[in-house]
C-alpha positions as CSV (number, residue, x, y, z in Angstrom):
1,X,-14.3,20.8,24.4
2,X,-16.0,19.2,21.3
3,X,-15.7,21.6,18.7
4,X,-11.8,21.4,20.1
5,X,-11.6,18.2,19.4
6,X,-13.6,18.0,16.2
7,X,-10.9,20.8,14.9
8,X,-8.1,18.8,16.1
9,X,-10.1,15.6,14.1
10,X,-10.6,17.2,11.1
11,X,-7.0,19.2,11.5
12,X,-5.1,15.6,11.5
13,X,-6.9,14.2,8.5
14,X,-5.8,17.3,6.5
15,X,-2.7,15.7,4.2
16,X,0.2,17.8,5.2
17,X,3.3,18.7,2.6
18,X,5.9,16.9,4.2
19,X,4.3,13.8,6.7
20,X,3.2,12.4,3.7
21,X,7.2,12.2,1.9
22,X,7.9,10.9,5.6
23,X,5.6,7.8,5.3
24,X,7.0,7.4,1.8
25,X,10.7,7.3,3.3
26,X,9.5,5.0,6.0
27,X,7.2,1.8,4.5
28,X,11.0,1.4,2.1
29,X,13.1,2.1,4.9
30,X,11.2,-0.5,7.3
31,X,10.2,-3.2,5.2
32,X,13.0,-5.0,5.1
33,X,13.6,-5.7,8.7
34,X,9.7,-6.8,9.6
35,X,10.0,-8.6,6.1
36,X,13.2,-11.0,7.2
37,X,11.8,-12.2,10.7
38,X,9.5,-14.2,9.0
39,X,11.4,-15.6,5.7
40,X,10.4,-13.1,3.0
41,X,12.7,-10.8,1.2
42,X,11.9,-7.5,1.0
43,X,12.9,-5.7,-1.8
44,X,13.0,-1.5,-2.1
45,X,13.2,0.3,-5.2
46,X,13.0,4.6,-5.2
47,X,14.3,7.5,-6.8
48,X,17.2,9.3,-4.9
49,X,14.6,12.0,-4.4
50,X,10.8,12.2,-3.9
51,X,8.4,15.2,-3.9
52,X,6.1,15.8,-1.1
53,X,2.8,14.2,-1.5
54,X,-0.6,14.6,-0.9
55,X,-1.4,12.4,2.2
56,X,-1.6,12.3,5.5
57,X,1.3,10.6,6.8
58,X,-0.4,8.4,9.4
59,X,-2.8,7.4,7.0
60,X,-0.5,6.6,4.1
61,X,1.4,4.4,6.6
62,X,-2.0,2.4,7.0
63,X,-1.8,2.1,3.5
64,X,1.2,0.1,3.6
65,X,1.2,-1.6,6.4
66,X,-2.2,-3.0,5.3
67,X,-1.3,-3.9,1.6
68,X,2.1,-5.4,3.0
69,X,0.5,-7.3,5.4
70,X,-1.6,-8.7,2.7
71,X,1.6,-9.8,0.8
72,X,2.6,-11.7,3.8
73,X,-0.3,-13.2,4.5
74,X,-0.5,-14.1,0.6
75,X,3.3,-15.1,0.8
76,X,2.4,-17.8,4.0
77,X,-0.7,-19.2,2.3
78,X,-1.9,-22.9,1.1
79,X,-1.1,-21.6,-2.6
80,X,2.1,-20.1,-1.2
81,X,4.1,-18.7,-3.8
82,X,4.8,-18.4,-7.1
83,X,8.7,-17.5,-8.2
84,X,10.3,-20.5,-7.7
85,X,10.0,-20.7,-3.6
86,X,11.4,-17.2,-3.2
87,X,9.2,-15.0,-1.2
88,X,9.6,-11.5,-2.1
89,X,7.5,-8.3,-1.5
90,X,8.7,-5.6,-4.2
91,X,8.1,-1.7,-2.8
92,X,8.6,0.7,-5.4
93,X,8.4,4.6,-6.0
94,X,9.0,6.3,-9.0
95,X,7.7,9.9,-10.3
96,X,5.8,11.2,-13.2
97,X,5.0,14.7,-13.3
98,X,3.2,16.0,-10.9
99,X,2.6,12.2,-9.5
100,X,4.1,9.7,-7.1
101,X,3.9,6.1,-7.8
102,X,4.1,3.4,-5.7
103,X,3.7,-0.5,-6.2
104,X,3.4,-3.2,-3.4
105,X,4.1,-6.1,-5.6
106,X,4.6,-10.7,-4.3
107,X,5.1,-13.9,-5.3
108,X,2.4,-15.1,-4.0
109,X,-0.3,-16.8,-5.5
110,X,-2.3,-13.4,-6.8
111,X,-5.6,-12.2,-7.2
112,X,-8.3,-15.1,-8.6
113,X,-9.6,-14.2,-12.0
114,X,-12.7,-12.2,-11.3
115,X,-12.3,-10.8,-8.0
116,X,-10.2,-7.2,-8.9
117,X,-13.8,-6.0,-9.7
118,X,-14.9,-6.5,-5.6
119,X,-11.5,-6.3,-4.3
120,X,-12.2,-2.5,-2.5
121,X,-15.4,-3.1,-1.5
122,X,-15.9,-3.1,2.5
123,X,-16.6,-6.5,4.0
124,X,-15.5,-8.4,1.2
125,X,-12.3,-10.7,2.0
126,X,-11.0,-14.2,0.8
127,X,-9.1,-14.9,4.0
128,X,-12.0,-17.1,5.4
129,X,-14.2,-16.2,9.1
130,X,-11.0,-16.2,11.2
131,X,-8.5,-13.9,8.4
132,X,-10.2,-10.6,8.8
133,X,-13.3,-8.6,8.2
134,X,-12.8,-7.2,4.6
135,X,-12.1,-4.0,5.5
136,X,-8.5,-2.6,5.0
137,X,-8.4,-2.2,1.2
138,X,-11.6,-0.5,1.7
139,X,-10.2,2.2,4.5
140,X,-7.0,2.4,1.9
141,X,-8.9,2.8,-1.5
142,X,-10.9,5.7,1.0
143,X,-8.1,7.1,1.6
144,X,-6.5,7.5,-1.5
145,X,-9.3,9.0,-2.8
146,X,-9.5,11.5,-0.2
147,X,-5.4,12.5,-1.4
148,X,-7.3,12.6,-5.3
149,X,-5.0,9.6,-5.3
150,X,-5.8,6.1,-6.8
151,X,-5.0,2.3,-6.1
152,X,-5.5,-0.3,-9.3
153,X,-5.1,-4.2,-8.8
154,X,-2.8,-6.0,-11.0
155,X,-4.3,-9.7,-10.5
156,X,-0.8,-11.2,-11.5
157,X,2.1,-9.2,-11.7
158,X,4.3,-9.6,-14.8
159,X,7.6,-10.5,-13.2
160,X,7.3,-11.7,-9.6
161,X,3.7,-13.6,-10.6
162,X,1.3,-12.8,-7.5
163,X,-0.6,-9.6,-7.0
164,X,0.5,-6.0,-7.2
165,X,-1.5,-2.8,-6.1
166,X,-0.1,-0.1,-8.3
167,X,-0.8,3.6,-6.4
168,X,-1.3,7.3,-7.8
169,X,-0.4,9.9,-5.3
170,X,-0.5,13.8,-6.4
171,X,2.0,16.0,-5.8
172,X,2.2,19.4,-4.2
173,X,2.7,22.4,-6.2
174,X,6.0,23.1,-6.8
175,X,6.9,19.6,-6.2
176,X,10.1,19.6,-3.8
């Protein structure tokens, strides 16, 4: 019964072509709605079409939900937000070869000079004792690189002025 169940484990963390497409599809199709509840706009940008990735499609939605959740959390802060009292969380996709990129970009108040160096390191957080353990951008920078993806901090992003996490996902062969 164990080695069934560590072949199931490892099975499910074993990125499949399409699930990963799926969760793509999903975090722009669903942000909007959890978004508007609480006051922030959501805004989607993607191509009309999008290659299958490398990911596991459970995983990769941890990935956004955990860097969107940030944005909210950001966007409800004491420093608030930065454009002008508009709270916005920008989700974009775009390709570029044999790559999928994604952004999670706010208005919120952004990354404090110094920290994108310790950002992805477990157990570090700026949320205080009662925000969190420091842990999520650690499991999502994990598992990225376990895709041979990647996940860069943008302290202040150029137009909307808080933080952006700008992602690298590979492609599979063959693309569509």
């Amino acid at each position: 019964a164990r080695d069934r169940a560590a072949t199931a484990a490892r099975a499910a963390s074993v990125p499949g072509e399409g699930e990963g497409r799926a969760a793509l599809l999903a975090a722009g199709r669903d942000l909007q709605p959890r978004l508007r509840s609480g006051g922030i706009k959501g805004v989607v940008r993607r191509p009309q079409r999008l290659p299958a990735v490398k990911a596991v499609g459970v995983q990769l939605t941890q990935v956004f939900t955990n860097l969107i959740a940030n944005a909210a959390q950001a966007l409800v802060s004491e420093e608030g937000c930065r454009s002008g009292g508009e709270r916005q969380i920008r989700f974009s996709l775009s390709q570029d070869k044999d790559r999928v990129l994604v952004e999670v970009a706010d208005s919120g108040p952004g990354v404090a000079a110094g920290l994108e160096r310790r950002i992805f390191d477990p157990f570090f957080t700026t949320k205080g004792p009662s925000g969190g353990m420091g842990l999520g951008l650690s499991i999502v920078h994990a598992f990225l690189r376990s895709w041979e993806g990647d996940i860069q901090v943008v302290p202040r992003h150029p137009e909307l002025g808080g933080a952006a996490f700008s992602i690298t996902l590979k492609t599979f062969e063959g693309g569509e």
